[in-house]
C-alpha positions as CSV (number, residue, x, y, z in Angstrom):
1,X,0.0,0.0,0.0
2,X,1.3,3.6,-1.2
3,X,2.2,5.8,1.7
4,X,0.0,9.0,1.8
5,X,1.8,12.1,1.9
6,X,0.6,15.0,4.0
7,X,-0.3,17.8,2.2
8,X,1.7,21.2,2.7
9,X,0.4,24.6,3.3
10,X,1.4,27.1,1.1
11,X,3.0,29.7,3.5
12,X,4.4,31.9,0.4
13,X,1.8,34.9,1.0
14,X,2.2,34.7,4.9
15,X,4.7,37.4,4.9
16,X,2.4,39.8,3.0
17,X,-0.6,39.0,5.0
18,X,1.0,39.9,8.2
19,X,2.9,42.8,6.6
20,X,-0.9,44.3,5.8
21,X,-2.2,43.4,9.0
22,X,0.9,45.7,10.9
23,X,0.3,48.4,8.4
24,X,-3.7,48.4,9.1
25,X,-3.2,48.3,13.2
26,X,-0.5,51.6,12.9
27,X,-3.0,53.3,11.3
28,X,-6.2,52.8,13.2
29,X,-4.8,52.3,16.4
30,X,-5.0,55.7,18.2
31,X,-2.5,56.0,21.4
32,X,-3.0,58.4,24.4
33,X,-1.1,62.0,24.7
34,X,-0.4,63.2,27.9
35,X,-1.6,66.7,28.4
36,X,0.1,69.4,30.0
37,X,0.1,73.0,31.4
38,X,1.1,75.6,28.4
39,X,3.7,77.9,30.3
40,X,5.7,80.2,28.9
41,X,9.0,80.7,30.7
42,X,10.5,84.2,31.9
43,X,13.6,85.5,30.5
44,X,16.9,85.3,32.4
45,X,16.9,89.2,34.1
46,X,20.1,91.0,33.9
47,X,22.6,90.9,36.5
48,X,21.4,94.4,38.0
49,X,18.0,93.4,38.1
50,X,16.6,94.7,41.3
51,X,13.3,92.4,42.2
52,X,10.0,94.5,43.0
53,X,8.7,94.8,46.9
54,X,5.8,92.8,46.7
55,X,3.3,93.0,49.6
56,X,2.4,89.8,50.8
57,X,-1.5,90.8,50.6
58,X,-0.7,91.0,46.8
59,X,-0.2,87.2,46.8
60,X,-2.7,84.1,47.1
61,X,-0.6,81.4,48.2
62,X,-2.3,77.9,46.8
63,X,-0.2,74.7,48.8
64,X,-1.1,71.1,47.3
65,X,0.7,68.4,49.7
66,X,1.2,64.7,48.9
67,X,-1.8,63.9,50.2
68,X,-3.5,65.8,47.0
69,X,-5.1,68.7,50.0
70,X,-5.1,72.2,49.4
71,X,-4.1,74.3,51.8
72,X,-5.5,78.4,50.6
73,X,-4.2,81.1,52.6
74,X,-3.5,78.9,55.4
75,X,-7.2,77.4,55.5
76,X,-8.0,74.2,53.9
77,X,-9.9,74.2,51.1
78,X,-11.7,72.1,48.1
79,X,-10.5,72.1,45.2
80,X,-14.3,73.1,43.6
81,X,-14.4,76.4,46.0
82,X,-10.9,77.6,44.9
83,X,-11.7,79.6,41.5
84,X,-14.2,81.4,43.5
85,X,-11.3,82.2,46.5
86,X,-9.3,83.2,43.3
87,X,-11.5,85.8,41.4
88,X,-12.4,87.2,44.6
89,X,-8.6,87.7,45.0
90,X,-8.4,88.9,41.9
91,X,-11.0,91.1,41.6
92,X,-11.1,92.4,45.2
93,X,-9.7,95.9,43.8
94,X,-8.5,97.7,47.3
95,X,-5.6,100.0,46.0
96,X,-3.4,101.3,43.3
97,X,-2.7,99.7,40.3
98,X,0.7,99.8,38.6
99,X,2.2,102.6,37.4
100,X,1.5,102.9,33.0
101,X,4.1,102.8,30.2
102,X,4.3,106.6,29.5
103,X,4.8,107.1,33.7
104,X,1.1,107.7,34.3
105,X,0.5,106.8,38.6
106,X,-1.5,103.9,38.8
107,X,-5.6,104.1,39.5
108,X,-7.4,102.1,41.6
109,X,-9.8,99.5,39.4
110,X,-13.1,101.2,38.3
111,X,-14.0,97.9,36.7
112,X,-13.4,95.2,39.6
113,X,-16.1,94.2,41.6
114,X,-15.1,93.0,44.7
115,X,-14.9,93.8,48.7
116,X,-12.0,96.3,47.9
117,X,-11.1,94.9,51.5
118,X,-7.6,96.3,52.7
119,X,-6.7,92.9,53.5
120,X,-6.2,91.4,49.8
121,X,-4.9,92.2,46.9
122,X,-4.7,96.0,45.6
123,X,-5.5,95.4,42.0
124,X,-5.6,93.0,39.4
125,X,-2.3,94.1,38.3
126,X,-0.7,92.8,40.8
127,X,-2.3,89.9,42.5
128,X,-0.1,87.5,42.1
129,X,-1.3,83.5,42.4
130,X,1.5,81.7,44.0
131,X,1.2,77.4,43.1
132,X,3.0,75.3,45.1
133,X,3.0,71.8,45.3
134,X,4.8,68.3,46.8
135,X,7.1,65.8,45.0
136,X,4.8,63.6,45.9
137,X,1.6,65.3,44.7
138,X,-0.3,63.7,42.0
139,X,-0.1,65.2,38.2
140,X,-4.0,65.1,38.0
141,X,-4.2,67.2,40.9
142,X,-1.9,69.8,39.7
143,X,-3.5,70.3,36.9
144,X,-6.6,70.3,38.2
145,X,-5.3,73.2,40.6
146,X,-3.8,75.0,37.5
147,X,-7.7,74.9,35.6
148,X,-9.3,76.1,38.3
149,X,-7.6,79.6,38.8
150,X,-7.3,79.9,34.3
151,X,-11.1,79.4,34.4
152,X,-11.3,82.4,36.9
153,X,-9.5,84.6,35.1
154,X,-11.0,83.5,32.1
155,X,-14.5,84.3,33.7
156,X,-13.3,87.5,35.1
157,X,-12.4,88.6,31.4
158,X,-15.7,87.3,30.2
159,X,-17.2,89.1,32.3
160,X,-15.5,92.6,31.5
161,X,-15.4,91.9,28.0
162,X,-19.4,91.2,27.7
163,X,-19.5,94.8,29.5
164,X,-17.4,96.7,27.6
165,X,-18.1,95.3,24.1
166,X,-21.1,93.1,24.7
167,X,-19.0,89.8,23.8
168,X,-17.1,87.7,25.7
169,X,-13.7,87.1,25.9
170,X,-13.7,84.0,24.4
171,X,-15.4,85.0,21.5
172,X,-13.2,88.6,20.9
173,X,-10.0,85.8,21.3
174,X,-11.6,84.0,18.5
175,X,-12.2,86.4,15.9
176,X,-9.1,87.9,16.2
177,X,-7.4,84.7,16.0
178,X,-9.3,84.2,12.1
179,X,-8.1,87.5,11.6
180,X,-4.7,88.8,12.9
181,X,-5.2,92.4,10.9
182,X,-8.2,93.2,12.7
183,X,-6.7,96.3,14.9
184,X,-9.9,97.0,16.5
185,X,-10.1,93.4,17.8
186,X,-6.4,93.0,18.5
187,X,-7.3,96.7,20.8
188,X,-9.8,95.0,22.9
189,X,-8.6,91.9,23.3
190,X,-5.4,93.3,24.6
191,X,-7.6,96.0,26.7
192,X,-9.1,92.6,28.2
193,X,-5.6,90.8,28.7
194,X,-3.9,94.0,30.5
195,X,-7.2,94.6,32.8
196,X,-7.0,90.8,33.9
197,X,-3.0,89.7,33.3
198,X,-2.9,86.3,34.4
199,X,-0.2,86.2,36.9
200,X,0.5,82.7,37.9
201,X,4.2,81.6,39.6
202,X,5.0,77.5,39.7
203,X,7.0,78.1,43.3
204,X,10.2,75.0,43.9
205,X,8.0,71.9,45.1
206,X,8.6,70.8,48.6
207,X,10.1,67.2,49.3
């Protein structure tokens, strides 16, 4: 009796095949992109730079420790009250603002509407938002902390911007971003940005 030979698999297109199949998962397969904070850092000052005095009323101190707690002006706090505590900071309006370009004195803010109490900041100008956190402090946290005080100033210019030009920020941001040569919109959205400068400092985390 003949022996039977097994029949062979033609593995000739194999190659191909799985060549295809790598091609097809690289370019459906979608892979996640860590976000982060969009900072833009400060030049190096010149060696006879002489630092402002800053009084410490002019500066909301935000602590995150490792155990992901704030800690807001020395009084604990959650993290969903903290852009209120940090457009009434801003906003609280109870001095002089910053001298202008052309060596105008400062004024005190006609447009803020807050206590004006002598214990916080003077004017937006110079209320400064100091962040710091832990080594050990989670990323999520952080920014979580740094979306909180953007969405209050970003509601603070809203706000100013809807009452000065009857359109928010947002929206003035927008149309001059569609159209750079616009200098009546470039005017009042930096009319916006210098009522409301966003002055956020990352301070050395603690370990």
């Amino acid at each position: 009796m003949a022996r039977r030979e097994n029949p062979e698999i033609n593995a000739g297109s194999m190659a191909d095949i799985a060549f295809l199949l790598l091609i097809f998962f690289l370019v459906t397969t979608t892979m996640n992109v860590d976000s982060g904070v969009s900072k833009k850092l400060s030049e190096k000052p010149p060696p006879d730079y002489v630092p402002p005095i800053i009084k410490e009323k002019n500066i909301f101190i935000v602590l995150i420790n490792r155990n992901n707690e704030l800690l807001v002006e020395d009084q604990r706090m959650d993290i969903n009250d903290l852009k209120a505590a940090a457009m009434d900071f801003i906003d609280n309006g109870g001095g002089i603002g910053n001298a202008e370009e052309d060596g105008t004195p400062g004024k005190d803010c006609d447009y803020c509407e807050g206590e004006r109490s002598d214990s916080s900041s003077d004017h937006p100008n110079k209320a400064i938002i100091s962040v710091q956190s832990d080594r050990g402090t989670e990323y999520g946290t952080y920014i979580k902390v740094q979306n909180e005080l953007l969405r209050a100033y970003t509601d603070l210019r809203n706000r100013l911007s809807k009452k000065r030009y009857n359109v928010s920020y947002d929206e003035l941001e927008e149309a001059y971003d569609s159209d750079k040569t616009n200098e009546a919109l470039k005017k009042k959205v930096e009319d916006i940005k210098t009522s409301y400068p966003q002055i956020i400092s990352d301070a050395e985390p603690t370990s």
